[in-house]
C-alpha positions as CSV (number, residue, x, y, z in Angstrom):
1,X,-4.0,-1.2,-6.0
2,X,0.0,-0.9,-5.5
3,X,2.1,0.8,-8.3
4,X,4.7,-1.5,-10.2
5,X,7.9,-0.3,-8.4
6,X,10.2,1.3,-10.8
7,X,12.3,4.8,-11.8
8,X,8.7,6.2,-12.4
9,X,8.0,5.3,-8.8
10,X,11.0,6.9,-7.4
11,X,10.6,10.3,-9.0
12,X,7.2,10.5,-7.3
13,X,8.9,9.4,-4.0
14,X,11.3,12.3,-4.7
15,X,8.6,14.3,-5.1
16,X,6.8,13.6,-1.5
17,X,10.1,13.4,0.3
18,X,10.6,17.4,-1.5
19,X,7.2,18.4,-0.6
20,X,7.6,16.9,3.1
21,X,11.4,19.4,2.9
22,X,9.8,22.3,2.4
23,X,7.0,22.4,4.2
24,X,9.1,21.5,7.4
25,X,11.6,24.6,6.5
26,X,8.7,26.5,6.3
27,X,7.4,25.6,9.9
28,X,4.9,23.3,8.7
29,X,5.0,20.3,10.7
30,X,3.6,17.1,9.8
31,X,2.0,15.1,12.4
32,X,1.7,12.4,9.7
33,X,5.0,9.5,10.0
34,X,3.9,7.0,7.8
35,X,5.8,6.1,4.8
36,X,5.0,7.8,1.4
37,X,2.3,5.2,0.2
38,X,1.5,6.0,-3.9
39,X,-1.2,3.8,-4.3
40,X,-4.3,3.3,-6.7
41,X,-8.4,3.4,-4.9
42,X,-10.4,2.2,-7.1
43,X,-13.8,2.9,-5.0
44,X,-14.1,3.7,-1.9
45,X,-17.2,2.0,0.5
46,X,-17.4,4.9,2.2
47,X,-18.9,6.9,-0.5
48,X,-21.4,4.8,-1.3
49,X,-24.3,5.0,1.8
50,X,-27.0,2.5,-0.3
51,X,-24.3,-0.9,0.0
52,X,-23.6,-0.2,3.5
53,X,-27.5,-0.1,3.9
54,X,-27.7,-3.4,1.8
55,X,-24.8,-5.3,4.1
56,X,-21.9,-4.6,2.3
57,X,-19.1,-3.5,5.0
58,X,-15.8,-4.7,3.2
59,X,-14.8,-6.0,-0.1
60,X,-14.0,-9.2,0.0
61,X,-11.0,-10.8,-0.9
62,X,-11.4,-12.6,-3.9
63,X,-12.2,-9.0,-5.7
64,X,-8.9,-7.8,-4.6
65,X,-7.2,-11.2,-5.4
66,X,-8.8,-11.0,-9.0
67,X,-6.6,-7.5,-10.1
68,X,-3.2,-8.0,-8.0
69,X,-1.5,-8.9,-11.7
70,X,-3.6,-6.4,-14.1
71,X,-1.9,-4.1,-15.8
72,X,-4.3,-0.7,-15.6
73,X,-2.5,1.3,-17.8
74,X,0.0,3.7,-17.5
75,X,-1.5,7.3,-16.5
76,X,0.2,10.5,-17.2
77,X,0.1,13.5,-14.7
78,X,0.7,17.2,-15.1
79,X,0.6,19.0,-11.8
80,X,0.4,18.2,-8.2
81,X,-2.5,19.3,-6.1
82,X,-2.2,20.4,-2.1
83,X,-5.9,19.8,-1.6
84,X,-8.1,20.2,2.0
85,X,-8.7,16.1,2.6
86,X,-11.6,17.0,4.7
87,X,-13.8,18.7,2.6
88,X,-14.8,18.0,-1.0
89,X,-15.1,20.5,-3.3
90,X,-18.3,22.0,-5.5
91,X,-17.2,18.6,-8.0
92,X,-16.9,15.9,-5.0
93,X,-12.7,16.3,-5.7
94,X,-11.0,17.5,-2.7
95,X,-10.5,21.0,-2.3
96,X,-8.1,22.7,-3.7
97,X,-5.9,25.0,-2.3
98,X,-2.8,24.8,-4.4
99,X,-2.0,23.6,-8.0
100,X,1.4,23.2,-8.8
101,X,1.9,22.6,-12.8
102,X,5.4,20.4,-13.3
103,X,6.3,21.4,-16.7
104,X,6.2,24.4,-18.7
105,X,3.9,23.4,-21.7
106,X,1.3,21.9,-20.3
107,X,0.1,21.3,-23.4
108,X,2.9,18.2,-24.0
């Protein structure tokens, strides 16, 4: 699922394209050149073994046609993580290496 594309949008964009900034001054190259792409996964086939055994190799497009106008909700976020996409961690979340908090109450 896309985001609605608005100022909230662009302050996470803002984020990434910072992030991407300092990793580079700090030698960490990036082999990655895609676009920042904030998106929504709702479930992902790979993480589920038993539907591949039953058949199920995509979802099909009427599922994904169904939700393109629902409204989800608005969801608030605190901190960012840098997280190790290859392995999961002892709660099936990536690993962690880094949490960053954004504010200084993270109570608000």
């Amino acid at each position: 699922m896309n985001p609605v594309q608005d100022a909230h949008l662009d302050v996470l964009a803002r984020i990434a394209e910072i992030c991407r900034e300092t990793y580079e001054k700090n030698g960490i190259m990036s082999a990655d050149v895609r676009k920042f792409n904030p998106h929504l996964t709702l479930f992902k086939l790979s993480k589920a073994p038993y539907l591949y055994r039953k058949g199920v190799r995509k979802i099909e497009q009427c599922w994904d046609s169904k939700y393109n106008d629902h409204h989800f909700g608005i969801e608030n976020f605190r901190s960012i993580h840098l997280c190790n996409m290859l392995n999961e961690g002892h709660d099936g979340y990536y690993e962690i290496f880094h949490e960053e908090h954004l504010f200084n109450n993270d109570q608000d």
